[in-house]
Phi, psi and omega in degrees: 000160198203128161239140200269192169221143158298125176277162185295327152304018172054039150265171172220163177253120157245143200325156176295279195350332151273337160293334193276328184271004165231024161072053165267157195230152159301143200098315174293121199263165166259180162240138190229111181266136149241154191245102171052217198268003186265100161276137201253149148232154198199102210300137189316125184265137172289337176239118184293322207262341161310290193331289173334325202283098250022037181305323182259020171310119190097341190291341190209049149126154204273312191239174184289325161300308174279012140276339137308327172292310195290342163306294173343275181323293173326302198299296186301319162302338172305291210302000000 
């Protein structure tokens, strides 16, 4: 753990030492999610659809039959 301090311009500096176990480079962006009181950072990914990739797992039904039910319906409001 590392503790950062806020500057009166609400930046923060991170430690080398954090950078190094996660091959951050100058330049390099993040992504800053929050949670509750908790902030995730995370590095910009060169491809979205790796990053993406089983991001909506559950959204639209726990098994392949309730993702098929849940297709369905959708379809049929089109119509």
């Amino acid at each position: 753990m590392s503790i950062v301090k806020l500057s009166s311009k609400r930046q923060i500096t991170l430690p080398a030492k954090v950078c190094r176990a996660i091959d951050l480079k100058q330049g390099d962006r993040l992504i800053l999610e929050v949670k509750g009181n908790q902030l995730t950072f995370t590095r910009l990914p060169e491809n979205f659809t790796d990053f993406l990739a089983g991001k909506a797992g559950g959204v639209y039904g726990k098994s392949l039959k309730n993702i098929d039910e849940y297709v369905q319906k959708e379809r049929e409001a089109w119509e």
